[in-house]
N, C-alpha and C positions, 0 to 999 in steps of 0.2 A: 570495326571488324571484330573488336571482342564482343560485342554486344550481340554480334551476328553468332558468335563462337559458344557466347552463354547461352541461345536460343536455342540450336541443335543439342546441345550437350541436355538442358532441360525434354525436348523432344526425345533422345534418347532414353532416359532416363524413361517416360510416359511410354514408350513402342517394347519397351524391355518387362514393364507391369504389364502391359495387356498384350504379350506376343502370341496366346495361345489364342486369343480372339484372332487377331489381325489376320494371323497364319488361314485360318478357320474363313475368317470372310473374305481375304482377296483369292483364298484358295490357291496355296504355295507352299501343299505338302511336299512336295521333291524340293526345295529351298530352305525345308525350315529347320535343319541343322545348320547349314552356313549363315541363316539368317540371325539366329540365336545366337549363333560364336560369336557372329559379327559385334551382335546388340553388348554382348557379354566383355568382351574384349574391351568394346567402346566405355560401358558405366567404368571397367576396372582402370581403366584409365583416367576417367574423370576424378575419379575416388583418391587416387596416388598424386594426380598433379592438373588439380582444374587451373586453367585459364583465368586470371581475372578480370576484370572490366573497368582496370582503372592505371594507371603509369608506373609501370613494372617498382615494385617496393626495392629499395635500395639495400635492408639489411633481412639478415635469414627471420629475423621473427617478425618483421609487416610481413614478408612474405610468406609466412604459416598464417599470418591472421589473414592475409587478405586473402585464400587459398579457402581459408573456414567459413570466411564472409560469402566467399562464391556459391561455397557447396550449400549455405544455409539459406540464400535466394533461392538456387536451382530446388532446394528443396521444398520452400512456400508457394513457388508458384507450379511447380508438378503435382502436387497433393490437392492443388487447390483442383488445378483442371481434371485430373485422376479421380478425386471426388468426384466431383458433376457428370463426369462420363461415367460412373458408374452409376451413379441414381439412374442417370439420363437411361442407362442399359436396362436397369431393372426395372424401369416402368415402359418398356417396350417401346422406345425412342429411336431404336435402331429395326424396326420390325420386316428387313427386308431381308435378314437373316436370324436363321433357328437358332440361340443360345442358351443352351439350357444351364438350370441353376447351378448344376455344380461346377460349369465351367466357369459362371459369374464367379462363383465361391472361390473357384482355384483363380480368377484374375486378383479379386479382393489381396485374398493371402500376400499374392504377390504381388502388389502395390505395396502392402503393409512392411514384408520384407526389404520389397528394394528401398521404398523412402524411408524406412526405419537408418538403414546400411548410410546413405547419403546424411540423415538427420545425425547422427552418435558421429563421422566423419566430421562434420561440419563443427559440429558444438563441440566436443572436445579439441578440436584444432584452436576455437577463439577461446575458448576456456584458459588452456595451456600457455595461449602466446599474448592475450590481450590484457594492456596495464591501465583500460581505461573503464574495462566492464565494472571493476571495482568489487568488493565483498558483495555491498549490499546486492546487487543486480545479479550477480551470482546464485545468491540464497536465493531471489526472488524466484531465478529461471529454475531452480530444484521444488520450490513451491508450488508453484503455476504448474511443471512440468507435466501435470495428468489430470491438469483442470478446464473442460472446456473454454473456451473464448478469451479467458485469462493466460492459458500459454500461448496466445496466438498475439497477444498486446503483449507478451515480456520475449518472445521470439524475434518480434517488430521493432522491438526500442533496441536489443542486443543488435542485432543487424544493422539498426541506424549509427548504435552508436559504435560497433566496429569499423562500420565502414567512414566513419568522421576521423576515427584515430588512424587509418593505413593513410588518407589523405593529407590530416595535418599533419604527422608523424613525419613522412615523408617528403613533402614539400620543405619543412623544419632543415633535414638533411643536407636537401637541393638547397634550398639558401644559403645553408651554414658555408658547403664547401666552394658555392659559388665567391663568398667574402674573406673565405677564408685568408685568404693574402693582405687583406687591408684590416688586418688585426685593428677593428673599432673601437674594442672594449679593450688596448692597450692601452690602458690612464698612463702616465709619467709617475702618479702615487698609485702604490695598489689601494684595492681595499679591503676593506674592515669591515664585515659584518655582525651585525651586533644583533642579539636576538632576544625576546622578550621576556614577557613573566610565567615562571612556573614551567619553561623549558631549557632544554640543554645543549650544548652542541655536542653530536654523537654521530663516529666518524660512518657507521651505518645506516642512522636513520637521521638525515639532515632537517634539519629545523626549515631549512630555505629549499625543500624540496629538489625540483627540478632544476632550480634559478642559477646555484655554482655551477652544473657543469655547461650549462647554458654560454656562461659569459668566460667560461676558461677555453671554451670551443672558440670564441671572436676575440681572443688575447687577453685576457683577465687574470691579475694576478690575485687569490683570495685568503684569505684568512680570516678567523674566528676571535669574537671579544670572548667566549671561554667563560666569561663572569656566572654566579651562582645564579639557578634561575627565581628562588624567592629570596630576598633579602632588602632592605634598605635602597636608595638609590643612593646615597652617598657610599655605600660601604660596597654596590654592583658597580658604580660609576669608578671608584679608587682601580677597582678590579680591571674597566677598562682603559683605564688609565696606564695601569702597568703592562697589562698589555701593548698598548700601543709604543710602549718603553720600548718593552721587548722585540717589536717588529722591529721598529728602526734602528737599532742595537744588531740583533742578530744578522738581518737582511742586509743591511748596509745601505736604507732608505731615509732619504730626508722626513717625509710627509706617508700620510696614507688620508684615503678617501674612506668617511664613515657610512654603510648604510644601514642605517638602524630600524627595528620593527618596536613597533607598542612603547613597553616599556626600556624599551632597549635604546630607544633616542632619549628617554628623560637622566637614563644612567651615561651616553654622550654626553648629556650637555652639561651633568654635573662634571666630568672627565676633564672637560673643556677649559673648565673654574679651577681646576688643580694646576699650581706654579709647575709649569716648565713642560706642560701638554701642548698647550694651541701651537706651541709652535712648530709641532708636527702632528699639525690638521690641516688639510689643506679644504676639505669640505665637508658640511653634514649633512646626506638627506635622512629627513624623517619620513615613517610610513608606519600611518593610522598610531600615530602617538598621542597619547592624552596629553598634552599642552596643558590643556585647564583642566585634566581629571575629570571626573566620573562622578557628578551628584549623585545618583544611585549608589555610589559603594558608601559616599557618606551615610547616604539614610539607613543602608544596613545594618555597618556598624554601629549607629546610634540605635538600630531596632535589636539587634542581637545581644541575648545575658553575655557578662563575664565569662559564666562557667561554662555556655554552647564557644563561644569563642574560643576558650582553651582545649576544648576537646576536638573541634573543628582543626584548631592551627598544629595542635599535636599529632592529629592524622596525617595531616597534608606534610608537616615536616620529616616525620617519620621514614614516610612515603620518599620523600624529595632528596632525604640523604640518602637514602641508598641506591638513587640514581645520581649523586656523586654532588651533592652540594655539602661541603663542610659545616655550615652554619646556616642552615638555612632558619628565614622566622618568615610566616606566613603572615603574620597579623600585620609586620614591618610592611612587607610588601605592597601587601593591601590597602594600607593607612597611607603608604604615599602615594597610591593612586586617586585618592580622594580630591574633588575640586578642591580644598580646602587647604590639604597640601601643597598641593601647585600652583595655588595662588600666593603662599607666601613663599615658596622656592623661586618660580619667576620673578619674585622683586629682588632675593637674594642670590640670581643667576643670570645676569646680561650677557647677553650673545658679546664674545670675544672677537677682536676686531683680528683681521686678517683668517678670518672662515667664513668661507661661502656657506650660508644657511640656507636650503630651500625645505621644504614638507609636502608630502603627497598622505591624499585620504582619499576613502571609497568609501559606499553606502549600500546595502540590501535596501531593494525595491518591495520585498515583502518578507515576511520573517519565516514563510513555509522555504524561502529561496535559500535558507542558511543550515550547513551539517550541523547534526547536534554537536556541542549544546547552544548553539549561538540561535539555535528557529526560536529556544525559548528563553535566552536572556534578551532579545529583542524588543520583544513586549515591555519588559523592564526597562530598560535605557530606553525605548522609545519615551516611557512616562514621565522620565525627570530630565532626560538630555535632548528628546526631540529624534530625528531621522539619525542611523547609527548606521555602523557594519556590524553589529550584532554586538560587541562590547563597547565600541566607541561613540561617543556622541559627533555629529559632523563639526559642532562648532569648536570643537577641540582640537581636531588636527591640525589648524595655520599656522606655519611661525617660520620667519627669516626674510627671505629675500624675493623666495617663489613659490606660489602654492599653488599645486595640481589637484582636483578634486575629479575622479572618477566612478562611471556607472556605467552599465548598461541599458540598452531599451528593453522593454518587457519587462517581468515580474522581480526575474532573477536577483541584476545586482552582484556588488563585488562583496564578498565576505571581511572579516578581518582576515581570519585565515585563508581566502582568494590570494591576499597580495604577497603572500609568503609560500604558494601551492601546497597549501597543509596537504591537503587532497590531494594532490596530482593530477589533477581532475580539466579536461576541456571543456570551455564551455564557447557558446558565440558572441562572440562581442567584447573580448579580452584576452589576448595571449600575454600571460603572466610571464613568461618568461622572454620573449618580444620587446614586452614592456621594459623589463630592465638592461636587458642588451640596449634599446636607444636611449634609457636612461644613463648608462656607464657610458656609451658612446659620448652623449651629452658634454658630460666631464672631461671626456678629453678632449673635444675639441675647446673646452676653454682652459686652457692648459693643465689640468687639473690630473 
């Protein structure tokens, strides 16, 4: 029915550009004020509250975008047929009636007006309300915007990709409240998210993107390891360590469940090693952790001067305190990412008995598939560690008891930053935050 709804609305739209023709050849001068009001009344209508073609949007902004998404079809496919029927006119296609140029001229205009009217309705609505178009697709659609055949390929990909986010967005919705009662991601321990290197937890712009409010919507209770984001791993690990004090302290919790990214599971598992932690751990997953570290950062360091290193680590500290690290040291950091690090940490750090250890990794299928900067440190870690997510080597992620390795088909691939929604970003063949809801679910059905 709405599809039937979108076709008149687009017809509308086409009888309101050419109404001085139409009027003219069915000959429906005594009609052609009521006919005009009619057409008139109809676009202003469509323009205020079009109809969409898809399961009514549950919150007010799918339904602004999917509203924009409507108007920016009706408008590809009226222009396109709006074109054609005027070439078609102008080369005497219609030859059973007299149209002279300047009525062509006054059809033109106002085709031009009325799909202008529908095009700026349409695209500022998805502009306004859509969290998937992103910067970049943004700029591109103000680029392209008065470039033949180029805004007609970034018009296409906007519309594909608003109308993917009103669909997943909201089915997301529909599921949530449909489970809502069988609160999954209620662990018996909360947990602990722990996040990686050279980031922070920051109560506006989350490290774990999407992923919290995800799992606090199916009963999740969350909290933050807080630790510096460049430093040592013994001195970020101490950090989650008293953390995890602090939870069970303040809370009045036995245990908490760790989920840690990158560098954020090597500062667990040293947390682990500290007297009188494990015994409120109840479990660690890792995700895309360097386990065996990164041959690449050793070759660097061993390729980089003294004196580039100090002015490198002096930037990046600089930088890094005054997004709130106390002590931060770059070079620290770094140095314990190294294979070589982590090979003598791992003999100096045995998995603690009574913690459930499992680890999950992902891989880029091709390195154009990764946001910068990871399209070009791929190349890199491809050279010394083999198939990565753009910083990790795959052969690095395993450790504990269970290990998940994910990808997609086609080029794309899961990023490092995929599995934490640095991006926020949908793509097919992985809902990131799907994934960690039956990962926590996971947990608690084994009593965890």
């Amino acid at each position: 029915m709405k599809y039937f709804i979108r076709m008149i609305n687009t017809i509308v739209v086409l009888l309101l550009a050419d109404v001085l023709t139409l009027v003219k050849i069915f000959n429906v001068d005594r009609y052609k004020v009521p006919v005009i009001l009619l057409l008139v009344a109809w676009f202003i209508l469509i323009n205020i509250n079009p109809l969409y073609a898809c399961k009514k949007p549950e919150t007010k902004r799918l339904r602004g975008c999917a509203k924009g998404h409507e108007l920016l079809i009706i408008f590809i496919v009226s222009t396109t047929v709006g074109v054609i029927y005027s070439i078609a006119g102008l080369l005497g296609a219609f030859n059973t009636v007299t149209i002279s140029y300047k009525l062509w001229i006054a059809n033109i205009l106002m085709l031009v007006l009325i799909e202008n009217t529908v095009f700026w309705n349409g695209i500022i609505r998805v502009y306004l309300t859509s969290e998937q178009l992103g910067f970049r697709i943004r700029i591109w659609g103000l680029i392209c915007g008065m470039i033949p055949i180029a805004h007609l390929i970034v018009l296409g990909i906007i519309i594909k990709t608003v109308g993917r986010e009103v669909e997943v967005e909201n089915n997301k919705i529909i599921e949530n409240a449909k489970r809502h009662d069988d609160r999954i991601c209620a662990t018996k321990y909360p947990i602990l998210l722990v996040h990686g290197v050279f980031f922070r937890d920051f109560r506006y712009l989350n490290y774990w993107g999407r992923i919290p409010k995800e799992l606090e919507e199916n009963g999740a209770t969350i909290f933050y390891g807080q630790q510096q984001s460049a430093s040592s791993v013994a001195e970020c690990g101490q950090e989650v360590a008293d953390k995890i004090l602090e939870i069970c302290k303040e809370y009045d919790c036995e245990k908490v469940n760790i989920i840690a990214h990158s560098k954020g599971g090597l500062d667990s598992r040293y947390a682990l090693n500290i007297p009188g932690i494990k015994e409120h751990v109840a479990s660690l997953t890792t995700i895309n952790t360097p386990h065996r570290g990164c041959e690449f950062a050793d070759y660097l360091l061993s390729k980089i001067s003294e004196g580039k290193k100090e002015v490198i680590a002096n930037t990046y500290n600089g930088a890094l305190k005054r997004l709130g690290d106390h002590d931060p040291d770059f070079i620290k950091a770094v140095t314990d990412l190294t294979a070589t690090a982590c090979k003598k940490r791992n003999e100096e750090l045995p998995n603690v008995e009574g913690v459930y250890y499992q680890s999950i990794g992902s891989k880029l299928n091709k390195a154009g598939s990764g946001r910068f900067p990871l399209n070009f440190s791929y190349h890199l870690v491809n050279a010394f560690d083999g198939a990565n997510d753009g910083l990790v080597g795959e052969n690095s992620f395993k450790w504990g008891e269970e290990y998940n390795f994910l990808t997609v088909k086609g080029k794309r691939g899961i990023s490092h930053g995929d599995m934490i929604d640095l991006n926020r970003e949908n793509f097919d063949g992985f809902d990131v935050r799907e994934f960690y809801v039956q990962l926590v679910a996971k947990l608690k059905s084994m009593g965890f």
